[in-house]
N, C-alpha and C positions, 0 to 999 in steps of 0.2 A: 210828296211829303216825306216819303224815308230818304231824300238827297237831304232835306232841310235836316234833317234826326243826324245823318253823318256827318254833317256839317257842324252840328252844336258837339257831336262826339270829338271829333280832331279838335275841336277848340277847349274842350276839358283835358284831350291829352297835351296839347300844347303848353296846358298853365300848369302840369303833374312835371313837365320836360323843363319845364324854365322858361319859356317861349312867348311867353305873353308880356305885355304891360299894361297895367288896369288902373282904372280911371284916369281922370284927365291931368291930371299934375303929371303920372309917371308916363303918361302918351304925352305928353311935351317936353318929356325931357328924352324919350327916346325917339321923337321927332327931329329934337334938336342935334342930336347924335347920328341924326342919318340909319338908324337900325330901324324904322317901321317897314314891313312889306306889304300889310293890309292892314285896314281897319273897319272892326266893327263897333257899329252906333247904334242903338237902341232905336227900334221907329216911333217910340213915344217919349224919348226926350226932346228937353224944354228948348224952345226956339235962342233963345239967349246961348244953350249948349251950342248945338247946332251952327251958332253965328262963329263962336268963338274958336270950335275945330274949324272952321269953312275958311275963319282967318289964317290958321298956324299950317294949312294946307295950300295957301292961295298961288307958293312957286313949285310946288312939288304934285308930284304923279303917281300919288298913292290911293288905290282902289279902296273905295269907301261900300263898305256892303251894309243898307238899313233893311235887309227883310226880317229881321227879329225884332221882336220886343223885348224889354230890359225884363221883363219878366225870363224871357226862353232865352237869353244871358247869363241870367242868376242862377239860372237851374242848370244850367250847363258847369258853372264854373261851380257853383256851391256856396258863394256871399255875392253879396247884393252887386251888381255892377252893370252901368249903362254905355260904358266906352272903353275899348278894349283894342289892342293893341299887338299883332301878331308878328315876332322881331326875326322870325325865322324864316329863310326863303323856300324850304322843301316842307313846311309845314302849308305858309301861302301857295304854294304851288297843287298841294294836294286838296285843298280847301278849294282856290277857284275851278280845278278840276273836275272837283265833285260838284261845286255848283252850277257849273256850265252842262254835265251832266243830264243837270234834272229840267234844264231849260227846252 
C-alpha cells in the first residue's frame, strides 16, 4: 500500500513539474504528438471512456496502469480527473519502478 501512496505522490509532482496531461482531449492531443509515456485510467471509469482510450491506443505501446480510482486520482492531482497522462520519460520510469516495487 505505501508503493500505491508513492505512486499517487510522483504523479502530483509530475502535474507541479509540467509533466502531465489531463483528461481526455489533452491525452489525445499529446497522443497524437507522440509525448505520452504512461497512462493512468481511473478503475471506475465508464465503459464508453475505456472503449474510446482503447481505440486512440490501438497502434501504440503505451503502459496503461488502472489500479487507482478517479477518486485516489483526484486526490493526488487536486481537481477532479479520471485520465491522466504522464509526457515525461524519467517521471515514467520512476513511476513503473516504484510500481514494480511493490509487486
Amino acid at each position: 500500500m505505501q508503493n500505491k501512496q508513492k505512486t499517487l505522490n510522483l504523479l502530483g509532482l509530475a502535474q507541479r513539474a509540467g509533466k502531465l496531461a489531463t483528461g481526455f482531449d489533452a491525452v489525445k492531443l499529446a497522443l497524437n504528438k507522440n509525448q505520452v509515456k504512461l497512462i493512468f485510467i481511473g478503475s471506475d471509469v465508464s465503459q464508453n471512456t475505456k472503449d474510446k482510450l482503447a481505440f486512440l491506443l490501438r497502434k501504440k505501446k503505451i503502459e496503461t496502469i488502472k489500479i487507482f480510482s478517479s477518486q485516489e486520482i483526484t486526490q493526488a492531482l487536486g481537481k477532479e480527473r479520471k485520465l491522466v497522462a504522464v509526457t515525461d520519460s524519467g517521471f515514467s520510469k520512476a513511476i513503473k519502478k516504484n510500481l514494480n516495487e511493490g509487486v
